[in-house]
C-alpha positions, -999 to +999 in steps of 0.1 A: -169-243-270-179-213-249-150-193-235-145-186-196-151-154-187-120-134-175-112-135-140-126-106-119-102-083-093-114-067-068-095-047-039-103-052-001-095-021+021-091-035+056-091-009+089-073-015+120-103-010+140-131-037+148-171-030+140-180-026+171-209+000+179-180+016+203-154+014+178-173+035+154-183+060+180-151+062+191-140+070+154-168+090+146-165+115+172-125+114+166-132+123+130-155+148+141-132+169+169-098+156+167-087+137+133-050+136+143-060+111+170-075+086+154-049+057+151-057+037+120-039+057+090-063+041+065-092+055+079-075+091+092-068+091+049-101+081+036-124+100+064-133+134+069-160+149+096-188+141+070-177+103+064-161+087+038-140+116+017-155+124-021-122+120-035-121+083-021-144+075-046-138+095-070-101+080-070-116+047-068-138+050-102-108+061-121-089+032-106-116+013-124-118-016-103-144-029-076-135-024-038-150-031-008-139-014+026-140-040+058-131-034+095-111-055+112-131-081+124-154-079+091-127-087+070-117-121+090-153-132+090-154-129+053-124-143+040-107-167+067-124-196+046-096-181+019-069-200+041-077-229+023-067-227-007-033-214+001-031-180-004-024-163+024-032-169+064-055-145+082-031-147+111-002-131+091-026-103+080-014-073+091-034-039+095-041-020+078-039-033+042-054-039+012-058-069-005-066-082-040-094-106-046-092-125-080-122-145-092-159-144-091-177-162-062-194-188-086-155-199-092-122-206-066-114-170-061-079-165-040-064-131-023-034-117-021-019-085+001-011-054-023-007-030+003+013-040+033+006-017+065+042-004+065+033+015+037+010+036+057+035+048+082+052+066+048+021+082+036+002+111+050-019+121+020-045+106+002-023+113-033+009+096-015-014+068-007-028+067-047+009+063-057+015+036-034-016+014-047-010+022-079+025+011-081+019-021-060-009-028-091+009-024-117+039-043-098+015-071-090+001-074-129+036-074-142+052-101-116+023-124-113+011-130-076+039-156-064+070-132-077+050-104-061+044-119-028+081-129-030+092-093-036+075-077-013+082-103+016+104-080+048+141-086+039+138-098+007+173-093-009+174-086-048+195-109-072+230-091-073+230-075-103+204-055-091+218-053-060+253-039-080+232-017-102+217-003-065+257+003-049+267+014-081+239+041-083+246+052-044+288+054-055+278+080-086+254+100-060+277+102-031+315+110-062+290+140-074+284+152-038+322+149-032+328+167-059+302+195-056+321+201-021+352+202-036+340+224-061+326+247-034+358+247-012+379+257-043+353+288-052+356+298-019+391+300-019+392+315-051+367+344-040+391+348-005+424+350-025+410+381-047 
């Protein structure tokens, strides 16, 4: 008995721009005389004047997985067929994003999102965005796909003890700030009365 290979990953990086010859002379000259302008974060990280930054895949070797970067349109010609077998729906795709493809194309191979597009708004370096993937990585080996997609769904509410653990840590932070205040009010007073 022969064993089965193990499954392959491989991460999608999707653009909020479409392929079209415009598009890309749009971005292009954008990249070239105002960066700040250009509205898909993804690309405004991973793009310089010269094209796709060094440290883009330089970052992406150490990562040590395959990737493959798509526009827009690109990416829903390629893997609407996906739909099928459940794991996610091209029309809830939101952009950008990156999304993780498991399984080799001689087998069923599914994908899931690992990088929402709100994540974007919060990062404005390539670094901040490394963190981010990385994280959502490890968080998606550890969970397992469904507990990650669960997790990660908008206004998902943690089990309470979690939740407690959460109020409890925010009631230590704000009694230490109280008391810091009071501490400072009493110095004060202390330096005015000599």
């Amino acid at each position: 008995m022969t064993e089965s290979p193990e499954k392959t990953e491989k991460l999608v990086f999707i653009f909020d721009v479409d392929s079209l010859p415009e598009s890309k002379i749009s971005l292009f000259l954008k990249r070239s005389i105002t960066p700040s302008k250009i509205e898909c974060p993804l690309y405004r990280l991973t793009h310089s004047a010269k094209g796709l930054k060094p440290e883009v895949t330089e970052y992406m070797e150490k990562f040590g997985l395959d990737y493959e970067i798509l526009y827009r349109d690109e990416f829903i010609k390629k893997y609407e067929g996906f739909e099928i077998f459940g794991t996610f729906k091209i029309a809830d795709t939101t952009y950008p994003s990156v999304y993780i493809v498991i399984g080799s194309d001689r087998e069923e191979r599914q994908i899931y999102e690992l990088v929402a597009a709100r994540y974007f708004k919060k990062c404005d370096s390539l670094s901040c965005f490394g963190r981010v993937l990385e994280r959502k990585y490890s968080q998606f080996k550890e969970l397992g796909p469904a507990e990650f997609k669960k997790v990660n769904t908008p206004g998902y509410k943690q089990n309470n003890s979690e939740e407690k653990d959460e109020k409890e840590e925010k009631k230590q932070k704000i009694e230490n700030a109280q008391q810091k205040i009071v501490d400072m009010e009493n110095e004060m007073k202390k330096k005015q009365n000599e």
